[in-house]
C-alpha positions as CSV (number, residue, x, y, z in Angstrom):
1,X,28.7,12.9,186.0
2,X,29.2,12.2,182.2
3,X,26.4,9.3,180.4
4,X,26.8,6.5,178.7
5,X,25.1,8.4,175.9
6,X,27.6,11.3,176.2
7,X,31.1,9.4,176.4
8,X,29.8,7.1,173.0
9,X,29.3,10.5,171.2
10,X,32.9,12.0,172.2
11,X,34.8,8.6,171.6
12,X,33.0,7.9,168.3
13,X,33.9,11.6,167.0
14,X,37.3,11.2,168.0
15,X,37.9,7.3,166.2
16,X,36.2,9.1,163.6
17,X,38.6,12.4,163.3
18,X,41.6,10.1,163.6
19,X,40.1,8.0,160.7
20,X,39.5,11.3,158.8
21,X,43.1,11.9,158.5
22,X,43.8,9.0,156.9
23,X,42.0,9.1,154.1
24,X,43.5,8.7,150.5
25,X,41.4,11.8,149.5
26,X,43.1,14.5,150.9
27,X,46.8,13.2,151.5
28,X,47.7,11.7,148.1
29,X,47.7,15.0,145.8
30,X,50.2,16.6,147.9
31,X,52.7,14.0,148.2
32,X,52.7,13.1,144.4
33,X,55.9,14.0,142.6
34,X,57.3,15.9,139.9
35,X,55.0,14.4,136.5
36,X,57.2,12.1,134.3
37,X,58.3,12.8,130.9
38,X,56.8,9.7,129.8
39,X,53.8,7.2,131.0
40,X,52.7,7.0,134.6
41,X,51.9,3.6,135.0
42,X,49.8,3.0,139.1
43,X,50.6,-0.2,140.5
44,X,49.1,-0.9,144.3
45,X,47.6,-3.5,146.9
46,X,46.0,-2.8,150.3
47,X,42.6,-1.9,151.7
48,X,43.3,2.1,150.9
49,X,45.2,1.2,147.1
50,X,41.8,1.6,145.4
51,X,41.2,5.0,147.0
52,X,44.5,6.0,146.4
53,X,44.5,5.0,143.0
54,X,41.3,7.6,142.9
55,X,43.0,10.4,144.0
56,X,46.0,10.1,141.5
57,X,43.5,9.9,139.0
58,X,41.6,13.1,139.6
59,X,45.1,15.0,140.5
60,X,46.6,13.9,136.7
61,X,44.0,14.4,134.0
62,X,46.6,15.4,131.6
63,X,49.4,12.7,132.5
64,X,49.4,9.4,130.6
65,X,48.4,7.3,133.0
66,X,47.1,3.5,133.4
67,X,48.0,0.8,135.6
68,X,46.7,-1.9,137.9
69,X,45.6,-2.0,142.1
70,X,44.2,-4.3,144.0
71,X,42.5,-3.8,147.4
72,X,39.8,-6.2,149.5
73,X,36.5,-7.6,148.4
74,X,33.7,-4.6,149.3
75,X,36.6,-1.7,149.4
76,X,37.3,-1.1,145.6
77,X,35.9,2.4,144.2
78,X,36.2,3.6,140.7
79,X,39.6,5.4,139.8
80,X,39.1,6.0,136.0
81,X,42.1,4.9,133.8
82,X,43.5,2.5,136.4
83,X,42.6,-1.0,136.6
84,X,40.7,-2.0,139.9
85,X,40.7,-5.6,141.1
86,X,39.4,-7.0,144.3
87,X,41.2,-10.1,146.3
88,X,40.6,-11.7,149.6
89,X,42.4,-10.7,153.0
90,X,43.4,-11.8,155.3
91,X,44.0,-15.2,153.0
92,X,44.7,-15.0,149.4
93,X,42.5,-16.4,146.9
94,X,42.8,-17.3,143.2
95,X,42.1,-13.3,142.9
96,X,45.6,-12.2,144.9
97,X,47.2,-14.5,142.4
98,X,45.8,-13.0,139.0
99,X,46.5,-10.0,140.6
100,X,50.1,-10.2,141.3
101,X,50.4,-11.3,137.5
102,X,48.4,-8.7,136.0
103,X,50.8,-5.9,138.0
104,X,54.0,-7.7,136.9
105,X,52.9,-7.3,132.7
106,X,51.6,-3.7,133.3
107,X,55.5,-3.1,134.2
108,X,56.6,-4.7,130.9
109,X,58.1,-2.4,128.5
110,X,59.3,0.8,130.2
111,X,61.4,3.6,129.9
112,X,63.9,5.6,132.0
113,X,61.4,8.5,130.8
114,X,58.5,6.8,132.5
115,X,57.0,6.7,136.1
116,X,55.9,3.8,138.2
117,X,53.8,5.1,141.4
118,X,53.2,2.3,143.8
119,X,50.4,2.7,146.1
120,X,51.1,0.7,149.0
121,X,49.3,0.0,151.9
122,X,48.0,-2.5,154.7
123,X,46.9,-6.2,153.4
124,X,49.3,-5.8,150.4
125,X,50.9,-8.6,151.8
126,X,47.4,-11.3,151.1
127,X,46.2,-9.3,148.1
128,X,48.8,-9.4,145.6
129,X,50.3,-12.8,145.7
130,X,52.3,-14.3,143.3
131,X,54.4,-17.2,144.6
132,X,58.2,-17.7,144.9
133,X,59.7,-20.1,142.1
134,X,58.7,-23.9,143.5
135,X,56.0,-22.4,145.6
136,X,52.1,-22.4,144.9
137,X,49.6,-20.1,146.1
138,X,48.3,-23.5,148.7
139,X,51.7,-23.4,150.4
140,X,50.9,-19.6,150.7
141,X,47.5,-20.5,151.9
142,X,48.6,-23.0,154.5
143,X,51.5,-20.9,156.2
144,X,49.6,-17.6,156.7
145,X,47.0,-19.2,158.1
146,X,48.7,-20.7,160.6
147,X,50.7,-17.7,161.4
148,X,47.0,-16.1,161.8
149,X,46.4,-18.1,164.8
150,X,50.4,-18.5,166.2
151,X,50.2,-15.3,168.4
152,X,53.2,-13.7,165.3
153,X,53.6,-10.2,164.6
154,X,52.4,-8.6,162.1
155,X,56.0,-8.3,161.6
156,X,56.8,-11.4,161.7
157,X,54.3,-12.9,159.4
158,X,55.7,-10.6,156.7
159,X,58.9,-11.6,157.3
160,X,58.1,-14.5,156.5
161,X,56.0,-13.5,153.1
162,X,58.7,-11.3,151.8
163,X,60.6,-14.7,151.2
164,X,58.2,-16.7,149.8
165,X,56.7,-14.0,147.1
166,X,57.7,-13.8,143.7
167,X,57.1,-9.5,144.4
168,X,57.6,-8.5,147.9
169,X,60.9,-7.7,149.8
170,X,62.0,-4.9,146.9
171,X,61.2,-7.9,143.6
172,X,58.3,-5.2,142.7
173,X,60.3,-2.4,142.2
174,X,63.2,-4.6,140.7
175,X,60.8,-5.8,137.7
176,X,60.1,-1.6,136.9
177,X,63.4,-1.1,135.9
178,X,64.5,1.0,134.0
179,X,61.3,3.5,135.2
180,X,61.7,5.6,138.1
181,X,59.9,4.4,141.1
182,X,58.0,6.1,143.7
183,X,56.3,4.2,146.3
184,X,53.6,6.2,148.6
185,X,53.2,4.0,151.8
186,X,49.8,4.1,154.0
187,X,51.4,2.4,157.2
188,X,49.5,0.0,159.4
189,X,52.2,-1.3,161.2
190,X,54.7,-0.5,164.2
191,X,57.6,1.7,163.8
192,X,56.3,2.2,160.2
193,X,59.2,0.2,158.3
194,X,58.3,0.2,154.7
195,X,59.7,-3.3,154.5
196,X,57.1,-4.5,156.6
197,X,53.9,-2.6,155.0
198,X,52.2,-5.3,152.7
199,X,55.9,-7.1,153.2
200,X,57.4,-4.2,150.9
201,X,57.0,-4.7,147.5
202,X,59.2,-1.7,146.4
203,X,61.5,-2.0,149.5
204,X,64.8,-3.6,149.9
205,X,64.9,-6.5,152.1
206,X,68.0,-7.0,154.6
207,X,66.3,-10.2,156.1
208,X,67.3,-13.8,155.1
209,X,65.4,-16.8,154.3
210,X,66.8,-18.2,157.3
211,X,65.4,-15.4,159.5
212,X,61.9,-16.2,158.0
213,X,62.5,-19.8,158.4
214,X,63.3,-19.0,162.6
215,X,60.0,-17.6,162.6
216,X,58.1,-20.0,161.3
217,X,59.9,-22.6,163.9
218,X,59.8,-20.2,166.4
219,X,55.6,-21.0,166.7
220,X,56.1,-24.2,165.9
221,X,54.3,-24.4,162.2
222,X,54.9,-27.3,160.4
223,X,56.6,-26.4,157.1
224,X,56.1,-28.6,153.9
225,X,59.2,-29.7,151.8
226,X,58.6,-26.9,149.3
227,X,58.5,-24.1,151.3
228,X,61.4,-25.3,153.8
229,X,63.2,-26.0,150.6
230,X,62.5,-22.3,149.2
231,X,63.6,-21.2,152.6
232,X,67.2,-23.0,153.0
233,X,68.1,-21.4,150.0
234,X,70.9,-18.8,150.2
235,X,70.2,-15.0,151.0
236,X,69.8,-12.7,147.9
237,X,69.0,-9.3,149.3
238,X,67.2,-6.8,147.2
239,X,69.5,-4.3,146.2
240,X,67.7,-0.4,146.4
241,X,67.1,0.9,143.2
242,X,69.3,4.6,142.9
243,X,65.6,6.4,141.1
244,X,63.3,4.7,143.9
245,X,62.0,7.1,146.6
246,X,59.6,5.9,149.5
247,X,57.6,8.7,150.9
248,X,55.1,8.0,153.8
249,X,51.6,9.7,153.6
250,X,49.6,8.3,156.8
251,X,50.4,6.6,159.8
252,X,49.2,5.4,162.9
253,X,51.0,8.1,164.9
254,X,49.6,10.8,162.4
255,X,46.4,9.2,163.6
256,X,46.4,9.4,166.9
257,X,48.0,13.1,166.9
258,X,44.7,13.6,165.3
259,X,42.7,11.9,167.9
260,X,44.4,14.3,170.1
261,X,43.6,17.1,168.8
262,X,39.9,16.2,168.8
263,X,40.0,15.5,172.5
264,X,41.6,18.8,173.3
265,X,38.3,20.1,171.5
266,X,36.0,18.1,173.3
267,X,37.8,19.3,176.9
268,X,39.9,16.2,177.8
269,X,43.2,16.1,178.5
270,X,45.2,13.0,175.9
271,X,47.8,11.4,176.5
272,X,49.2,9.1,173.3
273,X,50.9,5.9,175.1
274,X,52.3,4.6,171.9
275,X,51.8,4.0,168.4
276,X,53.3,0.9,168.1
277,X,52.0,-1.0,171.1
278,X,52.1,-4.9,170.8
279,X,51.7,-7.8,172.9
280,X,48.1,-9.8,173.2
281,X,45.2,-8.3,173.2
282,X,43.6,-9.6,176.6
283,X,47.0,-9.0,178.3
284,X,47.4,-5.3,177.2
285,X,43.7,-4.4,178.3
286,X,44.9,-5.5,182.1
287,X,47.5,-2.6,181.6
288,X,45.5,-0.7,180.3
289,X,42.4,-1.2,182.9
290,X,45.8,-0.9,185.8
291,X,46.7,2.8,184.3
292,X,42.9,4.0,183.7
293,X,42.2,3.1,187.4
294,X,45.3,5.2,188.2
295,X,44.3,8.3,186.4
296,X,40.5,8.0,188.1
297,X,42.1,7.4,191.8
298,X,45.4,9.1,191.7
299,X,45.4,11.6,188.8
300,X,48.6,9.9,187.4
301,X,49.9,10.0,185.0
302,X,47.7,12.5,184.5
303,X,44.6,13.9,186.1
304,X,40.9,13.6,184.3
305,X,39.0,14.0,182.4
306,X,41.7,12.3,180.0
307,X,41.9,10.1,177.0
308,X,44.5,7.6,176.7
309,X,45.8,6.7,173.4
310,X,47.3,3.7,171.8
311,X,47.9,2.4,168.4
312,X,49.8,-0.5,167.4
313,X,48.7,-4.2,166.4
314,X,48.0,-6.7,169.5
315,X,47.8,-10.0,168.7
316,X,45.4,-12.7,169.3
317,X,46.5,-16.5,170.3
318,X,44.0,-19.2,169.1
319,X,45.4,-22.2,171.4
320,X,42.6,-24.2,173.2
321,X,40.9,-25.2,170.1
322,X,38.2,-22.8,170.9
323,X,38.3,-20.2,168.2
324,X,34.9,-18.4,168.4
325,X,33.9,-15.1,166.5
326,X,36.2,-11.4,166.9
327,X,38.8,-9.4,165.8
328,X,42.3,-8.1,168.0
329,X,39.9,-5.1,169.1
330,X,36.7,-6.3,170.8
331,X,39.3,-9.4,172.7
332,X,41.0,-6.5,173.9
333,X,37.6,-4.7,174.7
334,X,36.4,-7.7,176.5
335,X,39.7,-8.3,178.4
336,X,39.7,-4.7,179.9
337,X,35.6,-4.3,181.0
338,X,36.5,-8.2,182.7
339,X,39.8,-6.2,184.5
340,X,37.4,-2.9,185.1
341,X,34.5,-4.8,186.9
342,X,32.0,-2.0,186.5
343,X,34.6,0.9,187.4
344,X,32.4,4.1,187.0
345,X,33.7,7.2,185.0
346,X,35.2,4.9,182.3
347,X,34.9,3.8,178.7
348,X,36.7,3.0,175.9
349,X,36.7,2.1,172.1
350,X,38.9,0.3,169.9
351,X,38.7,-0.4,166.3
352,X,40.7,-1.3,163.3
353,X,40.8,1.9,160.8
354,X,40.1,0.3,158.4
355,X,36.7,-0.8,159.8
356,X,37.3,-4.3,159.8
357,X,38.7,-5.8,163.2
358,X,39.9,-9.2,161.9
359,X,37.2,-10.7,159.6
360,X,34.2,-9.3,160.8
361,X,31.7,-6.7,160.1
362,X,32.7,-4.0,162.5
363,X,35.5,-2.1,163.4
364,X,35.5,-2.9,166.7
365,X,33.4,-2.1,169.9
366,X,32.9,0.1,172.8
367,X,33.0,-0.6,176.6
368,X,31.0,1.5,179.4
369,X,31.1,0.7,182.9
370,X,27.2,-1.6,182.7
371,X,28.8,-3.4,179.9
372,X,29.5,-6.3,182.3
373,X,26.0,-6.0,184.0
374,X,24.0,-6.0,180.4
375,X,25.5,-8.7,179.5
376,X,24.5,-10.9,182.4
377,X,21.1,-9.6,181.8
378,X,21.1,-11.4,178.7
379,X,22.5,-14.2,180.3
380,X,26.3,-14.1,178.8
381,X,29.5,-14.5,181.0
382,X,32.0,-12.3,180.1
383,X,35.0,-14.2,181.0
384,X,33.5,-17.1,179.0
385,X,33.3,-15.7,175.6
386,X,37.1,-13.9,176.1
387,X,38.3,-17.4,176.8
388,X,36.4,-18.6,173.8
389,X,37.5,-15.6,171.6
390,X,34.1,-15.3,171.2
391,X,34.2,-11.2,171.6
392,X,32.1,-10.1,168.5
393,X,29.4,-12.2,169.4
394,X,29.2,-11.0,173.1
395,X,29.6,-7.3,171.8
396,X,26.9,-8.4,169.2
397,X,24.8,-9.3,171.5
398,X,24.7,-6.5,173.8
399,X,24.4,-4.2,170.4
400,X,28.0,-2.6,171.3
401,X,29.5,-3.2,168.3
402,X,31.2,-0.1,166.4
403,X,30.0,-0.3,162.7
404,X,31.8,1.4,160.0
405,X,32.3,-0.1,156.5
406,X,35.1,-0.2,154.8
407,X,37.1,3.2,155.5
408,X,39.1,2.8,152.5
409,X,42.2,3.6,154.6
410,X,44.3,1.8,157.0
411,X,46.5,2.5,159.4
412,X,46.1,-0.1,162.3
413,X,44.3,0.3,165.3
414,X,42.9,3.5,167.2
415,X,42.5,2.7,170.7
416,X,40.8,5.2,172.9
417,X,39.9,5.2,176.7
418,X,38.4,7.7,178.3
419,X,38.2,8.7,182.2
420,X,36.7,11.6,184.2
């Protein structure tokens, strides 16, 4: 019979190999393209920009490069000639702002001769905000936090950015005309649209203002007269530039191929269930506890040991008022030991890659089949805290929390259970 001890040590090696693959270090070089004839000038936002920016650093030494990136507070490394600035996430601050305006001049001035390299990946959307004509950075403020605690895609909520940015939805790559573009895209989000990574900044946008405005009625947010006036305004899709090429160099299903693979070398059978899984977090863990109990009782869909695999973006809805402490991960962790009950032979972890599970300090958590029974030990009710979305601070307290840092990459969540 596998440990506690055991199962922690194959499930954290396998987050950590799917995590591994990810990273800026090794994937940018080889996807960089031909060198321009002129300047290379790196724009970028998202947690892995900074990193990225590193990479195309040490691959050009003799290229002319400079340009600007912003990433999160606590994730920015050094990248030489390129400008590093740090912004808040998931809301912007006065940072995303100076930012945004800072990456618009560095696109001042060039030629058909020269190269901009957009380094794009998850949390773009917060970090590099500059907003629409008769918007401010408040309206901004107000309407993604709300979205935050509606229960919207990730989707969604850039939808609903795209049309109230001055850059994303394609304006980026519009404003670096006459320069060839080439936008390399860390994805974080299901299906992988570049539109929807960090809202697309160098993407054409086939979406409306009214579409966004749907949305935002949709969870019932109120709107104030600017923004509702920005978004009955008539649709003026981005147009594609001809010289702008996307190329995608991570993604969650890259991830989880990799999470695969490590399984196979620890012995366990994997089965990937999805990349782009969605829905809320508590309600997905009853699934998932249902299909786990299947594969212990009934070998199906497929006979132990095994690792089940998901990635994707659940979603958490704040609406009792009672909005404690956690991230999509641990609700969903709490959710599925409440739907186990103890079940022997089963664990599981689940983490943002980026090793930040909403605004916390961990990536996520792990499960094991006492974690129910510690925590009544220390005098917690399970179902309690999940109804309080209260996760981190149960998982805290129990000392199951998965700590990372910052992984300097990003794309979504890893979700892992395993069953012998």
């Amino acid at each position: 019979m596998m440990k506690n001890e055991q199962a922690a040590e194959i499930l954290k090696d396998i987050f950590r190999q799917a995590v591994d693959s990810a990273r800026p270090g090794p994937i940018v070089p080889p996807a960089l393209p031909q060198k321009p004839k002129g300047r290379c000038v790196v724009v970028g936002a998202g947690k892995a920009s900074a990193a990225m920016a590193a990479a195309v650093d040490a691959a050009w030494p003799d290229v002319d490069v400079s340009g600007v990136v912003v990433t999160r507070y606590g994730h920015a490394v050094t990248a030489g000639r390129i400008r590093i600035l740090e912004a808040s996430h998931p809301v912007s601050d006065a940072m995303s702002e100076t930012a945004a305006m800072l990456i618009v001049q560095s696109l001042h001035g060039l030629t058909p001769d020269d190269l901009v390299l957009a380094l794009i990946s998850g949390g773009g959307s917060a970090l590099m905000a500059l907003p629409a004509p008769g918007l401010t950075l408040a309206d901004k403020k107000v309407i993604t936090h709300a979205l935050l605690h509606s229960g919207a895609s990730i989707r969604e909520m850039n939808l609903v950015r795209r049309h109230l940015s001055a850059v994303k939805g394609g304006r980026l790559a519009t404003l670096a005309q006459p320069a060839r573009v080439v936008s390399l895209i860390i994805s974080d989000v299901p299906g992988d649209n570049p539109a929807d990574v960090a809202s697309g900044p160098t993407v054409a946008d086939r979406t409306t203002p009214g579409d966004a405005l749907k949305v935002l009625e949709r969870y019932g947010i109120p709107l104030s007269g600017a923004v509702r006036d920005v978004l009955s305004q008539p649709a003026q899709q981005t147009k594609a530039l001809p010289h702008s090429e996307v190329k995608m160099v991570a993604t969650p299903a890259m991830a989880l191929r990799a999470a695969a693979d490590a399984a196979r070398r620890h012995g366990i059978t994997p089965m990937i269930l999805g990349d782009a899984l969605e829905g809320e977090s508590r309600e997905m863990a009853t699934v998932m506890a249902g299909i786990a109990k299947s594969v212990k009782h009934h070998g199906q869909p497929l006979a132990g040991p095994a690792l089940l695999l998901s990635g994707g973006e659940t979603t958490v809805t704040v609406n009792n008022g009672r909005a404690g402490k956690g991230g999509r991960n641990t609700e969903f962790l709490l959710s599925l030991a409440c739907a186990l009950q103890g079940e022997s032979g089963i664990w599981a972890v689940a983490g943002d890659s980026d090793g930040i599970d909403g605004t916390e300090d961990a990536a996520g958590a792990m499960i094991y089949p006492d974690t129910l029974n510690r925590g009544q030990l220390e005098g917690l009710d399970a179902l309690s805290y999940l109804d309080a979305h209260d996760s981190y601070r149960y998982f805290h307290a129990i000392d199951d929390l998965l700590i990372t840092g910052p992984t300097l990459t990003n794309v979504n969540d890893i979700r892992a259970v395993l069953v012998v």
